[in-house]
Structures are given as C-alpha cells and as structure tokens.
MARMAR-566426 format. One record per residue: residue number from 1; residue in three letters; chain; x, y, z of N, C-alpha, C in turn. Coordinates in steps of 0.2 Angstrom, whole numbers, plus 5000, padded with zeros to 4 digits. Layout:
# residues N
+-----+--------+--------+-------+--------+------+--------+---------+------+-------+--------+------+
: num : residu : chaine : neast : nnorth :  nup : caeast : canorth : caup : ceast : cnorth :  cup :
+-----+--------+--------+-------+--------+------+--------+---------+------+-------+--------+------+
: NUM :    ALA :      A :     X :      Y :    Z :      X :       Y :    Z :     X :      Y :    Z :
...
+-----+--------+--------+-------+--------+------+--------+---------+------+-------+--------+------+
***
This chain:
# residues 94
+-----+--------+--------+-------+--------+------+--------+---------+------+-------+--------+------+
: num : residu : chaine : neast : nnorth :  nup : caeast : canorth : caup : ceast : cnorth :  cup :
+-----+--------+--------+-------+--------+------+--------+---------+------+-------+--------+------+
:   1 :    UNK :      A :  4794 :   5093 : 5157 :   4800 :    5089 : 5154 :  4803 :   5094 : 5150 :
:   2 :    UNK :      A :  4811 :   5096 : 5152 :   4814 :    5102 : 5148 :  4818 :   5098 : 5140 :
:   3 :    UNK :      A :  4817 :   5100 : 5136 :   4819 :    5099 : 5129 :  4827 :   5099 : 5130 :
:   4 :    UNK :      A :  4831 :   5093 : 5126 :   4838 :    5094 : 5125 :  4840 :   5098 : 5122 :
:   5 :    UNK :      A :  4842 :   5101 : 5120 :   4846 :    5106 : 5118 :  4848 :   5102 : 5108 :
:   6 :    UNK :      A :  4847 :   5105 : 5102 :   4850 :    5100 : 5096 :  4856 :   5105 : 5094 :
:   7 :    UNK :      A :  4862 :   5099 : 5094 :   4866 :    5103 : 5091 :  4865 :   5103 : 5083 :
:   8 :    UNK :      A :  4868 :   5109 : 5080 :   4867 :    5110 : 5073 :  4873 :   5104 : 5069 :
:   9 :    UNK :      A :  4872 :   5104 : 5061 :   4878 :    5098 : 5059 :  4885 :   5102 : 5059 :
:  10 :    UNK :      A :  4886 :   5107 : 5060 :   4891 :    5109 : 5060 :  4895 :   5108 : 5069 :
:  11 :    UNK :      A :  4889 :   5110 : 5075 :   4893 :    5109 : 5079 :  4895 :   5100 : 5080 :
:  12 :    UNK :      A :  4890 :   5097 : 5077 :   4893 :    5090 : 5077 :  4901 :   5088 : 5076 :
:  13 :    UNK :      A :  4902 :   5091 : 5067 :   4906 :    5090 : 5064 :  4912 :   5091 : 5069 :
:  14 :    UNK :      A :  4913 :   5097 : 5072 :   4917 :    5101 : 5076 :  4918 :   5096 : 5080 :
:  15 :    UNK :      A :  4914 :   5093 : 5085 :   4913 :    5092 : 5091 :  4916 :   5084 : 5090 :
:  16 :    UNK :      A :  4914 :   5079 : 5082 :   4919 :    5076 : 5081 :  4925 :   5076 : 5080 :
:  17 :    UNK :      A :  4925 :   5080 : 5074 :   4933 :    5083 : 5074 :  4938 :   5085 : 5081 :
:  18 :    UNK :      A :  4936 :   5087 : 5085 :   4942 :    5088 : 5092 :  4941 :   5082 : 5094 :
:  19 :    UNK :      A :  4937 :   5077 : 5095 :   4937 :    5068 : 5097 :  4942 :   5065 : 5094 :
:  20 :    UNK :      A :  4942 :   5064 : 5087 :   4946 :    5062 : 5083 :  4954 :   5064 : 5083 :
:  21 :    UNK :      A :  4954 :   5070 : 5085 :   4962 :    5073 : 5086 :  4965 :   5071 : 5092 :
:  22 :    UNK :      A :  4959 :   5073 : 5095 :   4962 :    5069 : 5103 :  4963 :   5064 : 5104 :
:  23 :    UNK :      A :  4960 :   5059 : 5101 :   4962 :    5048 : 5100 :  4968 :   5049 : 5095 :
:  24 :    UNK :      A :  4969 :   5051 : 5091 :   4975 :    5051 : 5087 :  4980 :   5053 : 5091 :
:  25 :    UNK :      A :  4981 :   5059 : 5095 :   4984 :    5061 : 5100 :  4988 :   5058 : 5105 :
:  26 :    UNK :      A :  4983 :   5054 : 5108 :   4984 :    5049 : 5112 :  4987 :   5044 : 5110 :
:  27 :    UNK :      A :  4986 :   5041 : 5103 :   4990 :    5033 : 5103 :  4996 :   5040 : 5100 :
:  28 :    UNK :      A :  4997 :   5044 : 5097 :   5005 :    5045 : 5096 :  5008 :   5047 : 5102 :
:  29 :    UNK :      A :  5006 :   5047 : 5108 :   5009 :    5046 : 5114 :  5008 :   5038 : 5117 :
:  30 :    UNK :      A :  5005 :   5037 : 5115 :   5007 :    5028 : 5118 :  5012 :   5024 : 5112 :
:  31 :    UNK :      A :  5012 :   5027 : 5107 :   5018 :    5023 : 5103 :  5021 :   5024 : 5104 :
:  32 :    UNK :      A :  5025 :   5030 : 5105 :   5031 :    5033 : 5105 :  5038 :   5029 : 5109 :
:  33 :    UNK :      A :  5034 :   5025 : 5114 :   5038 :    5023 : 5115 :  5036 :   5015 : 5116 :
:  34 :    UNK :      A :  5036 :   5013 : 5111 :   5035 :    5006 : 5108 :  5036 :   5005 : 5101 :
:  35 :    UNK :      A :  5038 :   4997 : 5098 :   5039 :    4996 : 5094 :  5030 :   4997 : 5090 :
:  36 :    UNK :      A :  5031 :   5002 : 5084 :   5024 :    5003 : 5081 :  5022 :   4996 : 5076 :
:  37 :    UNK :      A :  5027 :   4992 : 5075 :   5027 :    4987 : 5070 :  5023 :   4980 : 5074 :
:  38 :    UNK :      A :  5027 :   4980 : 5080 :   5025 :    4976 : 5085 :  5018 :   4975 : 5087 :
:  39 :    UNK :      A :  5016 :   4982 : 5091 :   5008 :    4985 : 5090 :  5004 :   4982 : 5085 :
:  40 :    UNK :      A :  5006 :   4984 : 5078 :   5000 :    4980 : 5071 :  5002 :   4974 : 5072 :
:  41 :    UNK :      A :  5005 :   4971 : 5071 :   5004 :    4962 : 5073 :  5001 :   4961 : 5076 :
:  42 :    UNK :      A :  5002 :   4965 : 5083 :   4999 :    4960 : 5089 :  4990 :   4962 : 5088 :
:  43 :    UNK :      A :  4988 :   4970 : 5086 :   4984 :    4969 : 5085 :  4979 :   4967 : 5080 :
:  44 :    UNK :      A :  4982 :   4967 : 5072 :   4978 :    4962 : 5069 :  4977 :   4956 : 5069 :
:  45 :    UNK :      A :  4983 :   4953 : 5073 :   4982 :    4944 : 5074 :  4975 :   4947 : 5078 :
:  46 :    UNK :      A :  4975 :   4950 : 5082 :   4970 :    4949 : 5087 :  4963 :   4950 : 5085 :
:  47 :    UNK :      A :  4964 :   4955 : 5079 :   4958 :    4955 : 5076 :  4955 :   4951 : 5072 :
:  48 :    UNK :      A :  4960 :   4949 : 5068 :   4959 :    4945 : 5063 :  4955 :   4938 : 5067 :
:  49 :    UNK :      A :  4960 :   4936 : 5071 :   4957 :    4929 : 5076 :  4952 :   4928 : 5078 :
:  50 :    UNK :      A :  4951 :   4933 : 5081 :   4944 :    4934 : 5083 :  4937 :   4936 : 5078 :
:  51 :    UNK :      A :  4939 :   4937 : 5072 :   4934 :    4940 : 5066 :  4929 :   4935 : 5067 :
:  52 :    UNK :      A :  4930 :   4927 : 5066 :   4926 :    4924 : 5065 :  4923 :   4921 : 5070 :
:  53 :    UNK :      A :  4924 :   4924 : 5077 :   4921 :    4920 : 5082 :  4915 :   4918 : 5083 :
:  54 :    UNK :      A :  4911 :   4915 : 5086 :   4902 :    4913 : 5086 :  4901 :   4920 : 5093 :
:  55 :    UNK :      A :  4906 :   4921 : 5096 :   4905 :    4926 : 5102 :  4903 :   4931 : 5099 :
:  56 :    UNK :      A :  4899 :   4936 : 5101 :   4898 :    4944 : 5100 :  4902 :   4948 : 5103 :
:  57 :    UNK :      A :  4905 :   4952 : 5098 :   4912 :    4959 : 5097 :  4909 :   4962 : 5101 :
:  58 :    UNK :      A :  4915 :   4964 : 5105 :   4915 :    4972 : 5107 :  4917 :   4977 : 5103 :
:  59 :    UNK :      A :  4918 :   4974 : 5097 :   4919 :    4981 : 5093 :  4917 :   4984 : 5089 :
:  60 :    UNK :      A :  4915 :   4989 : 5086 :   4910 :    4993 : 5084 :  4912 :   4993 : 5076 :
:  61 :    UNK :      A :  4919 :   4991 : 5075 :   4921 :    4992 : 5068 :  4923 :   4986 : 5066 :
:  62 :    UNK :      A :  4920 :   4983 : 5060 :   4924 :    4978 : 5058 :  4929 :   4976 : 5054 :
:  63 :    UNK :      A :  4934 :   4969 : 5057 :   4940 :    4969 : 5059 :  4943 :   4971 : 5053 :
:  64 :    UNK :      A :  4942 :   4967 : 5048 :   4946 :    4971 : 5042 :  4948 :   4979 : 5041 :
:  65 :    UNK :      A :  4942 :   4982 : 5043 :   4942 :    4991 : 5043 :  4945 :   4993 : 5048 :
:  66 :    UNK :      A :  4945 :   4987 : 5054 :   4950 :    4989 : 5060 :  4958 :   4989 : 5059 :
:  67 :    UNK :      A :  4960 :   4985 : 5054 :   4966 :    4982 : 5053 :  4966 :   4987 : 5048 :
:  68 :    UNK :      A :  4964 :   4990 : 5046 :   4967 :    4994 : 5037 :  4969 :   5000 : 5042 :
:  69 :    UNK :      A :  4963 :   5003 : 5046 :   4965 :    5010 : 5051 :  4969 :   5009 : 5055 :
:  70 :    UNK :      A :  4973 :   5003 : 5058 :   4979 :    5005 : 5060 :  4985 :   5005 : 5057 :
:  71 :    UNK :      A :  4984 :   5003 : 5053 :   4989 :    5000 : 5045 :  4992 :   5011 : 5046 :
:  72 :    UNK :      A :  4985 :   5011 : 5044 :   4986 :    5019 : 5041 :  4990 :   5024 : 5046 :
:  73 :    UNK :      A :  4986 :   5022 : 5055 :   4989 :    5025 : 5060 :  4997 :   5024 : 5061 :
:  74 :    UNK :      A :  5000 :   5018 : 5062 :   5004 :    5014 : 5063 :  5010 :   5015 : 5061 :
:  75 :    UNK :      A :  5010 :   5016 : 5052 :   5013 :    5012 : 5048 :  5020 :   5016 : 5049 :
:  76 :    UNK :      A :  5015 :   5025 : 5049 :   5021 :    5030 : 5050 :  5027 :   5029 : 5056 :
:  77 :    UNK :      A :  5025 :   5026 : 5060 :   5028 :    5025 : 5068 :  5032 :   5020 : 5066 :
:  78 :    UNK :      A :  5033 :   5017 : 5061 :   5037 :    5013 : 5061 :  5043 :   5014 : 5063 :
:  79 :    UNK :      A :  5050 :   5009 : 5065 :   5055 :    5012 : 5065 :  5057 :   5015 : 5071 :
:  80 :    UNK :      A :  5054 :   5019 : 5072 :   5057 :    5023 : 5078 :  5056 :   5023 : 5084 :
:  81 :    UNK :      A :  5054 :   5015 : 5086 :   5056 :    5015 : 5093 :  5058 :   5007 : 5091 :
:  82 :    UNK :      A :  5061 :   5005 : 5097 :   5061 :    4997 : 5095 :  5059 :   4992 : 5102 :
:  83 :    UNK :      A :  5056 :   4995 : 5108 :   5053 :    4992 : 5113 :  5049 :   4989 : 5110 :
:  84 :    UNK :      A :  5049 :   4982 : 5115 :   5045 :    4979 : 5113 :  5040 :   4975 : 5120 :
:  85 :    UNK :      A :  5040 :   4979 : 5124 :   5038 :    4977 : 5132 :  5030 :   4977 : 5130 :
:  86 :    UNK :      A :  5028 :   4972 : 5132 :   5021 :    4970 : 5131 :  5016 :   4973 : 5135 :
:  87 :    UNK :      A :  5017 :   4977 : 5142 :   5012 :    4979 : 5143 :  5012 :   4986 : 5139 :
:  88 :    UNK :      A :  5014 :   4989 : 5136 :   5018 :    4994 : 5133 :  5012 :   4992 : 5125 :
:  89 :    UNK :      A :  5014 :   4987 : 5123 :   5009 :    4987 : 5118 :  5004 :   4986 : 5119 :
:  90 :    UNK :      A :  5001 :   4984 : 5126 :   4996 :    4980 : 5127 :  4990 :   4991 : 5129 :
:  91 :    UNK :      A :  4995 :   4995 : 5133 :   4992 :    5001 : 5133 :  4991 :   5004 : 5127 :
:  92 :    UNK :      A :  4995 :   5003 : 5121 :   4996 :    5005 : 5114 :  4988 :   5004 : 5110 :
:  93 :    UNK :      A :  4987 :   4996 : 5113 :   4981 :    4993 : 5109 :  4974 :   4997 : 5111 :
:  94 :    UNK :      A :  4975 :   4996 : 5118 :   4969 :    4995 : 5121 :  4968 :   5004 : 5120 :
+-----+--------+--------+-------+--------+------+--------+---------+------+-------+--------+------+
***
C-alpha cells in the first residue's frame, strides 16, 4: 500500500487560496452581465426560505453566512448591469 503524499500548511494555504481566486473569478464573470442586485434577492429569498426546512441542505454553509458572503460579493456589482434574464441569474446563483 503506497502512502499519500501530506501537503505541508502552507501548500494547503496556497492551494486554497488559487481556489478561492478562481470562484471569485468566475462569479465576476457570470455577473457581469446581469443585474447584481437581482442575483442577492433571488438568492437569499432562496436561502433564507429554505433556512428552516425539515429537508437536509445541500449546503455546506449556513444560510445566514450564506447571505452575508454574497452581500459582500455582490454588493460592489451593483448598478452595472441592468439585465435581468433569469437564466442569467439563475447561472450567476448556481
């Protein structure tokens, strides 16, 4: 049986960090051309809605800290685009 390989905490760090840049990345190319303001409604009603369900989440963060991190993502986007085409937001979300 060949041993994994353990990364050190630094190449973690790193190796989060490029993750993080690249999803940031990514939704400033999926908002770009969509309304940013539109996006946060749609998706904290959706969070929010879903907070109390008896169902178990698919999501890993809870909805509150979900809604605060796109607040923060978002908030800058505002304004500069005014589309409001749903699948548009719906790729923004997801």
């Amino acid at each position: 049986m060949s041993a994994t390989p353990q990364l050190s905490t630094e190449q973690i760090a790193l190796k989060m960090s490029q993750s993080l840049a690249a999803a940031e990345a990514k939704l400033r190319t999926a908002v770009a051309s969509v309304d940013a303001a539109a996006v946060f409604s749609s998706y904290s009603l959706y969070r929010m809605a879903t907070m109390l369900s008896d169902q178990p989440s698919k999501h890993t963060r809870p909805a509150p800290a979900a809604v605060e991190l796109a607040a923060w993502l978002l908030y800058p986007e505002f304004g500069r685009s005014v589309s409001r085409n749903g699948e548009h937001i719906q790729a923004t979300i997801t």
